[in-house]
C-alpha positions as CSV (number, residue, x, y, z in Angstrom):
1,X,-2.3,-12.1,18.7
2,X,-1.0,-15.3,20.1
3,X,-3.0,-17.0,23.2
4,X,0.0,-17.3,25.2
5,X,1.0,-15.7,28.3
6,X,3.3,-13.3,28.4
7,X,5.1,-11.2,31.5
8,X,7.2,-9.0,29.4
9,X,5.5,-6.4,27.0
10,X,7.9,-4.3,24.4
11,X,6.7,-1.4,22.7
12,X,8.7,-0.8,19.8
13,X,8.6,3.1,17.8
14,X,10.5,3.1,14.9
15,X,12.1,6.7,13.3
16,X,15.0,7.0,11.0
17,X,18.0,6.8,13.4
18,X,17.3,4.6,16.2
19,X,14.1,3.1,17.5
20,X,12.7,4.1,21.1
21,X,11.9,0.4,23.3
22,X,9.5,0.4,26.1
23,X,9.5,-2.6,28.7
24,X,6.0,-3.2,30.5
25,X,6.7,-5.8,33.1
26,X,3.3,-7.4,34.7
27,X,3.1,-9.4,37.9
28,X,1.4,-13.0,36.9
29,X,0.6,-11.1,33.3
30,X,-2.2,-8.6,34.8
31,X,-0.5,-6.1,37.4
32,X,1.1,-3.5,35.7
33,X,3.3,-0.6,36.7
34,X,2.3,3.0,36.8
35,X,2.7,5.1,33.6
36,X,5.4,6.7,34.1
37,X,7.4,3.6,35.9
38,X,7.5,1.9,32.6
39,X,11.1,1.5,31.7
40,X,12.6,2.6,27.9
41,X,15.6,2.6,25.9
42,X,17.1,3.8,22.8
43,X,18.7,1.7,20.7
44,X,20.5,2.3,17.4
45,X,20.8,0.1,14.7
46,X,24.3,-0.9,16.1
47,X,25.6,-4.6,17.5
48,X,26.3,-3.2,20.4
49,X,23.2,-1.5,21.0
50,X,21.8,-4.8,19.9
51,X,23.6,-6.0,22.9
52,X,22.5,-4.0,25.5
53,X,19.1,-4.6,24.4
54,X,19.0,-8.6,24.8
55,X,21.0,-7.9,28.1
56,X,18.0,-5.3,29.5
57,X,15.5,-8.5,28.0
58,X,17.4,-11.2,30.0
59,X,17.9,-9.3,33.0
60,X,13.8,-8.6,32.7
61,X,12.7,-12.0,31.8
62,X,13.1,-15.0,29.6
63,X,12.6,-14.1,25.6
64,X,10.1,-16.8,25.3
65,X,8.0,-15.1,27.9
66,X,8.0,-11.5,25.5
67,X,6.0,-10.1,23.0
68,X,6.9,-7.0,21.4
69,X,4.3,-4.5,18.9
70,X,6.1,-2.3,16.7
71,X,4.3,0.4,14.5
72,X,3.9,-1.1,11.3
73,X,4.0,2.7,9.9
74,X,8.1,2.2,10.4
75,X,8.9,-0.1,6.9
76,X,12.8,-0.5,6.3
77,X,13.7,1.4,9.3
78,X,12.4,-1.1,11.8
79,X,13.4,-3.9,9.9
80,X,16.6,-4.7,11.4
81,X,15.4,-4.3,15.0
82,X,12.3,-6.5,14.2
83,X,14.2,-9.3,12.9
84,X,16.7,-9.4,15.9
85,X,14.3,-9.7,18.1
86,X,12.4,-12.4,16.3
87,X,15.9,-14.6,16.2
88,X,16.6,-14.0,19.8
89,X,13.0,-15.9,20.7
90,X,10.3,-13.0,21.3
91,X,7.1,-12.9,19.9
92,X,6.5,-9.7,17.3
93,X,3.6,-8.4,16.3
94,X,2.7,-5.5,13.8
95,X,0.7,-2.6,15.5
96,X,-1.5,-0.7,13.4
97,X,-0.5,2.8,12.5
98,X,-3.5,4.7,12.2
99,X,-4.5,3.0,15.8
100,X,-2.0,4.5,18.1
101,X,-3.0,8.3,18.1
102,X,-6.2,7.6,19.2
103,X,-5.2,5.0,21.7
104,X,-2.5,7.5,23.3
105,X,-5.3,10.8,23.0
106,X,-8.3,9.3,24.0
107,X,-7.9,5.7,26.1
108,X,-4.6,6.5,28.0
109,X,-5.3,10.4,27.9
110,X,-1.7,11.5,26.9
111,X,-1.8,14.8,24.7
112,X,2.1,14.9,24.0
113,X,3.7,13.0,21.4
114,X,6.9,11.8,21.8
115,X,8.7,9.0,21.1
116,X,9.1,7.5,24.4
117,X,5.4,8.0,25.0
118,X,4.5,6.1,21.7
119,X,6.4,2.9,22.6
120,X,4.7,2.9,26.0
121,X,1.5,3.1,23.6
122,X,2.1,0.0,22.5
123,X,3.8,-1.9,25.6
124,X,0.4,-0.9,27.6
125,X,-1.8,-2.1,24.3
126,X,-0.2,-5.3,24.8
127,X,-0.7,-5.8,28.2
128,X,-4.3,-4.3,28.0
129,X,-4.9,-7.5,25.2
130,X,-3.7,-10.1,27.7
131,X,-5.0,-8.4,30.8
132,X,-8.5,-6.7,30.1
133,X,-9.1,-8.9,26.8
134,X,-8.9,-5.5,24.8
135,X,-9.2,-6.0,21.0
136,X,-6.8,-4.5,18.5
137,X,-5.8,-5.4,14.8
138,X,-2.4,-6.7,15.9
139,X,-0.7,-8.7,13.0
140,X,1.4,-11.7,14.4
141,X,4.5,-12.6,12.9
142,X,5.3,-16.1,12.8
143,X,9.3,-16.7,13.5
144,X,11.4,-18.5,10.7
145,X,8.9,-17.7,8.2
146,X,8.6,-14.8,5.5
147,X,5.2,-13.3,6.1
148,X,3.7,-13.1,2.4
149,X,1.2,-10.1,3.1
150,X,3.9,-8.0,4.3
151,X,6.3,-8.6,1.3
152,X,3.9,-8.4,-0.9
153,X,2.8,-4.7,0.8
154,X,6.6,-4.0,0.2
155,X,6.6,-5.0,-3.2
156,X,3.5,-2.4,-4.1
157,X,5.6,0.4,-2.2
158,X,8.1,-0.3,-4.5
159,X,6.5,-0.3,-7.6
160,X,4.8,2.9,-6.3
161,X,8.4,4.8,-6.3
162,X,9.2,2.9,-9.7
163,X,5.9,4.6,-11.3
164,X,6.2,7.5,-10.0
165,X,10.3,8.0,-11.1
166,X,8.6,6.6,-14.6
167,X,6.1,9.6,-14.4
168,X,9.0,11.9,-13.6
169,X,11.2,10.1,-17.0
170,X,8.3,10.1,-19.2
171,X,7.4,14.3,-18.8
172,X,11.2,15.1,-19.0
173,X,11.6,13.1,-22.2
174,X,8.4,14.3,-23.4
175,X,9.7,17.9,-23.0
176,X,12.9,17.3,-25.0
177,X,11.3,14.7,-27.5
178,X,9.1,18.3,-28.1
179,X,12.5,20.1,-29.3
180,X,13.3,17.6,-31.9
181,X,9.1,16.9,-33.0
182,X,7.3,19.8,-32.7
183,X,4.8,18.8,-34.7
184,X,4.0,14.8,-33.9
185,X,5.1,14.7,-30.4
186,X,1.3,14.7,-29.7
187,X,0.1,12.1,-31.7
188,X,3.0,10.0,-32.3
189,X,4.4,10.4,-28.1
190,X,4.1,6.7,-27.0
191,X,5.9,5.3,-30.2
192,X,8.6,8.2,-29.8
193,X,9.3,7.3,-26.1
194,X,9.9,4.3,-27.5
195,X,12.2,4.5,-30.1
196,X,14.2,7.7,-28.7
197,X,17.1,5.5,-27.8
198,X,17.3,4.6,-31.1
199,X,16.1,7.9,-32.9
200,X,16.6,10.7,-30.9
201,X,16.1,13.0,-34.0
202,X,14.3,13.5,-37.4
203,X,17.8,13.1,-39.1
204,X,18.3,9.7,-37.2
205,X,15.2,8.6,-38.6
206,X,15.5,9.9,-42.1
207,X,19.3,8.7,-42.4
208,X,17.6,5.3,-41.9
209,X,14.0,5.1,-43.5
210,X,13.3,1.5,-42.5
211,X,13.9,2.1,-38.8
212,X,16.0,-1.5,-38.8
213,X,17.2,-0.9,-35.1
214,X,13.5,-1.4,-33.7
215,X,10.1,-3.2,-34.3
216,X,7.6,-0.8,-35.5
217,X,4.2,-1.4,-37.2
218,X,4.7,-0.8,-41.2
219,X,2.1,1.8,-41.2
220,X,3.7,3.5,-38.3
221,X,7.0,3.6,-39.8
222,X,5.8,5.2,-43.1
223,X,4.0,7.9,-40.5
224,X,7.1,8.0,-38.2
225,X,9.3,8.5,-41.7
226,X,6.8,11.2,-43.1
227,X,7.1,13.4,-40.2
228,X,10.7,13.8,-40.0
229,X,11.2,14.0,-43.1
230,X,8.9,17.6,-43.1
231,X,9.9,18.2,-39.5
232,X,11.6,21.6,-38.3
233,X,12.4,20.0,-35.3
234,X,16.3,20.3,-34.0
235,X,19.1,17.9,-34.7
236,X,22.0,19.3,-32.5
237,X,24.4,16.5,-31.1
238,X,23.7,18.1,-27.5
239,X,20.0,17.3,-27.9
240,X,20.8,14.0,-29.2
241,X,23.0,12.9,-26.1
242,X,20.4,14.0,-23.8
243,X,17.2,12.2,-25.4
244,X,19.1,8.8,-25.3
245,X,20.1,9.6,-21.5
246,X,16.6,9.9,-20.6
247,X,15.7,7.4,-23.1
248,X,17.2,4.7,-22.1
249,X,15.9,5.4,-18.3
250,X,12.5,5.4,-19.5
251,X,12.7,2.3,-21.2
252,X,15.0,0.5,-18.1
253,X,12.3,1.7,-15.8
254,X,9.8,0.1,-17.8
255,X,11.1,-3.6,-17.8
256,X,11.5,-3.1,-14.0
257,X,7.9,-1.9,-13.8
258,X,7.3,-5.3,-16.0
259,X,9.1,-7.7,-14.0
260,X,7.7,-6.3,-10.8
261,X,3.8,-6.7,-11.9
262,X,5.3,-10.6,-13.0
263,X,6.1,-10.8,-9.5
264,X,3.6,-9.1,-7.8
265,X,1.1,-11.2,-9.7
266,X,3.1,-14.7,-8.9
267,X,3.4,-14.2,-5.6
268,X,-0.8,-12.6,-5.2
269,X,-1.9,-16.1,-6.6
270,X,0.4,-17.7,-4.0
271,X,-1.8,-16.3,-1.2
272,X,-4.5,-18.5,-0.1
273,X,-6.6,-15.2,-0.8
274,X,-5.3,-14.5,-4.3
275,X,-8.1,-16.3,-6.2
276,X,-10.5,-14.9,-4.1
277,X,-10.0,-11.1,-4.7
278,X,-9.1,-11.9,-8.6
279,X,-12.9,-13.3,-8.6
280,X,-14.1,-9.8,-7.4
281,X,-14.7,-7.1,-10.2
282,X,-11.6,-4.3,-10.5
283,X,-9.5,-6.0,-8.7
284,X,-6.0,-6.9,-10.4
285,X,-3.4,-9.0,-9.6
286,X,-1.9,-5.6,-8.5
287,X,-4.8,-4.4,-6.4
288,X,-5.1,-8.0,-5.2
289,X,-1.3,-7.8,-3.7
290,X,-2.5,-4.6,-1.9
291,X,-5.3,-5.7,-0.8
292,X,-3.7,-8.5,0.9
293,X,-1.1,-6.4,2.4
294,X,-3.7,-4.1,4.0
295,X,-5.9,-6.5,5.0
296,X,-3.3,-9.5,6.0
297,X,-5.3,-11.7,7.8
298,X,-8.9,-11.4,7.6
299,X,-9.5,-13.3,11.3
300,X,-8.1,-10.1,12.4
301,X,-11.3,-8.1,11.8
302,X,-14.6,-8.8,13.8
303,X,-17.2,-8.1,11.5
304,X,-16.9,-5.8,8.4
305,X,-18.3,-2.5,10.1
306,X,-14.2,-2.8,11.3
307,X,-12.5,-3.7,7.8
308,X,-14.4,-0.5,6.5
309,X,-13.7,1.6,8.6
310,X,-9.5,0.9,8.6
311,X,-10.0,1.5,5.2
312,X,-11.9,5.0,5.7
313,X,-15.5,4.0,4.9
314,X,-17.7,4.9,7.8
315,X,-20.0,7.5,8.7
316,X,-20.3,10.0,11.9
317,X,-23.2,11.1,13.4
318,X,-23.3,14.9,14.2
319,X,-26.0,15.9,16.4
320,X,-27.2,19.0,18.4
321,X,-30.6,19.5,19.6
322,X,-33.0,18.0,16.9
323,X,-30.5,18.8,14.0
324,X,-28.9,15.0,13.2
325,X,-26.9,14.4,10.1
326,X,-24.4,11.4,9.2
327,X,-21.0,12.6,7.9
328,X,-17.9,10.7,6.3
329,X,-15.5,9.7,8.8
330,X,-11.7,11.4,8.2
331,X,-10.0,8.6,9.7
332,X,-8.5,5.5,8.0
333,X,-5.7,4.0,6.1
334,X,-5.5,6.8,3.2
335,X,-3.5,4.2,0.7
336,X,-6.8,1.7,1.3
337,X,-9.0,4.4,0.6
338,X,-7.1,5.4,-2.6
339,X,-7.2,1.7,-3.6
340,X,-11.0,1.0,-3.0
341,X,-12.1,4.1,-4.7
342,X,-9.6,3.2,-7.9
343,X,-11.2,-0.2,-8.1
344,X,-14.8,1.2,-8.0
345,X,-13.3,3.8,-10.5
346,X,-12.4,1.0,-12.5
347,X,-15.6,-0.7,-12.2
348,X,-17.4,2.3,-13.2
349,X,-15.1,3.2,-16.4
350,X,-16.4,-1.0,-17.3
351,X,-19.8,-1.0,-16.7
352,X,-21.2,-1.5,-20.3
353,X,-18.6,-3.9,-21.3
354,X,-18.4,-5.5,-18.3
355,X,-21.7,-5.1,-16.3
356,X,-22.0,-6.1,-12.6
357,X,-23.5,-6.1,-9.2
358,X,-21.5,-3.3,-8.2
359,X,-21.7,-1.1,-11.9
360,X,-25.9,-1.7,-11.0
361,X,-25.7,-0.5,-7.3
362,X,-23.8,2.8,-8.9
363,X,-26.0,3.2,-11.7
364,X,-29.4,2.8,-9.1
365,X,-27.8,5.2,-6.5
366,X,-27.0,7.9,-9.4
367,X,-30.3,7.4,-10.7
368,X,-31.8,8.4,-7.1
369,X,-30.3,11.9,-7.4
370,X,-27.1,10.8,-5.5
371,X,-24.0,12.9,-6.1
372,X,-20.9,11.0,-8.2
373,X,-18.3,11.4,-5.0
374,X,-21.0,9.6,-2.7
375,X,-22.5,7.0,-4.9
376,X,-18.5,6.0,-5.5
377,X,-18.2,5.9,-1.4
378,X,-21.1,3.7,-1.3
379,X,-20.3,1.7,-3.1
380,X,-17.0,0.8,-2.2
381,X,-18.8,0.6,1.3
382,X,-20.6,-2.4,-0.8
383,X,-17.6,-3.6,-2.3
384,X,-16.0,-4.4,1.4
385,X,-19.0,-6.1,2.2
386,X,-18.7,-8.2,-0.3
387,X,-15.1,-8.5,0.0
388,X,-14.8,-9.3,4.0
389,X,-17.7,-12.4,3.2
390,X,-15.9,-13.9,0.1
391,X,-12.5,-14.1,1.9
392,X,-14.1,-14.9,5.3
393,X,-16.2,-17.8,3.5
394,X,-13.1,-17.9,1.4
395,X,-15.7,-18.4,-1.5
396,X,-15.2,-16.7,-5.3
397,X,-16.9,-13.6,-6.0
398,X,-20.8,-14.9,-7.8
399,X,-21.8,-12.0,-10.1
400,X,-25.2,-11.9,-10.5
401,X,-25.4,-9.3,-13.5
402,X,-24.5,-11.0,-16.4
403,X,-26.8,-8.7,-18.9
404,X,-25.6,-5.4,-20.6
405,X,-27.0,-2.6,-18.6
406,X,-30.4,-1.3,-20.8
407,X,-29.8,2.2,-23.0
């Protein structure tokens, strides 16, 4: 967060329709109001609503003299609002999600969730920063510049929905591509998908044996001629019209998907932190873009105890009279979760080809008796270690395991 002080604190929640605005005004930066004086207002994305808003800032105080949080949780919908109120001269910073429940429950004691209450959340966190030195992952956003972690965080939610609507094309063409190949569509799938367009049916395919409309392997197209040829699959025009409908979506999904990863792999090594996650084992250019978007500025996290734990790997202590065990925390960003237990997945699935530090620590905590679902935990425990040094010493990765792993 910047070291400048502010009078005016905004708390910014973001939902579909309009977004709920809090005003915290503090006497000399530390007095603050009562709770339930703080002042609020709805505002829709309108330019009139716009309006009123800079008129409520101005009558309140300067903009320069403003900072405002808003959830980071709200993506396209607090876009508009965020950028307004970056041109008209406050400071904005991103507030992060998983933070505010248990800042509203258990620091400022307030059960009920509304959204009035959550942008008072976050004008009081603000305020609580300046006043009381109070630390919280708050992501500044520096004005007339495109923060790269953030688009690059959009980016990976995009090619998120594009995977997932290529899932959805890929098991609906399956299903019709089943109609017309009975008998090969479990062998043969990926090429079919791929020539579908083309050669929706066996009679396609056998009215033209040297498949001239697409580049296939010549083995495959002897294989791909063979089974049509002996197919009892069905070559009704209906069934036809439909295959190359879906077809064509696969395919059109696919080249997105493609250009996206290009992208999302220009703009990773971009990032001052790009070469430093690519030197780390299972992490992509695509992992490296999400990892960058979660993490977004590593000066934001003390030590790494704080990283892991954003990202879901901690442990609780449960004790009661001389029974003590440690338990996995629920709490945490679930999509960092996901991503650190993929990339230790990944790292796993590698091991003999590709031996390393990490693949070891596995192998030595499975040979102790430890269950699969921990040893994985644990070691992406390690891996944000690691991790949280390399891009705080913003040194490459070392691997020390250069050996196959013995029989």
């Amino acid at each position: 967060m910047p070291s400048k002080k502010y009078s005016l604190f905004i708390g910014v929640d973001v939902s579909r329709d309009s977004c709920e605005v809090a005003f915290l005004q503090a006497k000399n930066g530390i007095e603050a109001p009562p709770w339930d004086k703080i002042e609020s207002l709805s505002v829709k994305p309108t330019k009139e609503d716009f309006e009123n808003l800079r008129s409520k800032l101005l009558e309140l105080s300067q903009p320069q003299n403003c900072i405002a949080a808003i959830d980071e949780t709200g993506g396209y919908y607090g876009a508009p609002l965020s950028n307004f109120l970056n041109l008209i001269g406050c400071s904005l910073v991103y507030f992060p999600g998983y933070s505010g429940k248990l800042i509203r429950e258990k620091l400022l004691l307030q059960e009920t969730k509304t959204d009035r209450i959550d942008a008072k959340t976050l004008a009081y966190c603000l305020h609580l920063h300046q006043a009381l030195g109070m630390k919280f992952n708050l992501v500044e956003v520096v004005k007339g510049t495109e923060d790269l972690a953030l688009n690059l965080l959009q980016l990976c939610r995009l090619r998120q929905q594009l995977v997932a609507a290529r899932v959805q094309a890929t098991n609906r063409l399956s299903q019709i591509l089943r109609a017309a190949f009975p008998e090969g569509i479990s062998k043969n799938r990926e090429t079919l998908l791929r020539i579908a367009h083309k050669y929706p049916t066996p009679a396609d395919i056998c009215a033209d044996i040297e498949l001239s409309k697409v580049k296939v392997l010549k083995h495959i197209r002897k294989r791909l001629v063979c089974l049509a040829e002996n197919s009892v699959g069905v070559n009704s025009n209906a069934l036809r019209a439909s295959t190359m409908v879906w077809a064509r979506y696969y395919l059109d999904l696919e080249r997105q998907i493609g250009a996206l990863d290009r992208k999302i792999t220009r703009e990773s090594i971009r990032h001052p932190y790009g070469h430093v996650l690519l030197s780390i084992p299972g992490v992509g250019p695509i992992r490296t873009a999400l990892f960058i978007g979660l993490i977004k500025d590593v000066r934001l996290w003390e030590n790494s105890n704080k990283l892991k734990k954003a990202f879901g790997f901690y442990g609780v202590t449960r004790q009661s009279g001389t029974s003590e065990r440690t338990v996995r925390g629920k709490r945490g960003n679930r999509v960092g979760k996901t991503l650190v237990l993929q990339t230790v997945a990944s790292i796993i699935r590698h091991a003999d080809t590709h031996p390393n530090d990490f693949s070891c620590y596995y192998t030595r905590l499975r040979n102790r008796g430890v269950v699969p679902l921990k040893a994985m935990y644990k070691t992406g425990s390690k891996l944000l270690d690691v991790l949280y040094a390399c891009l705080k010493t913003e040194r490459l990765y070392q691997n020390r395991r250069t050996n196959p792993l013995p029989k």
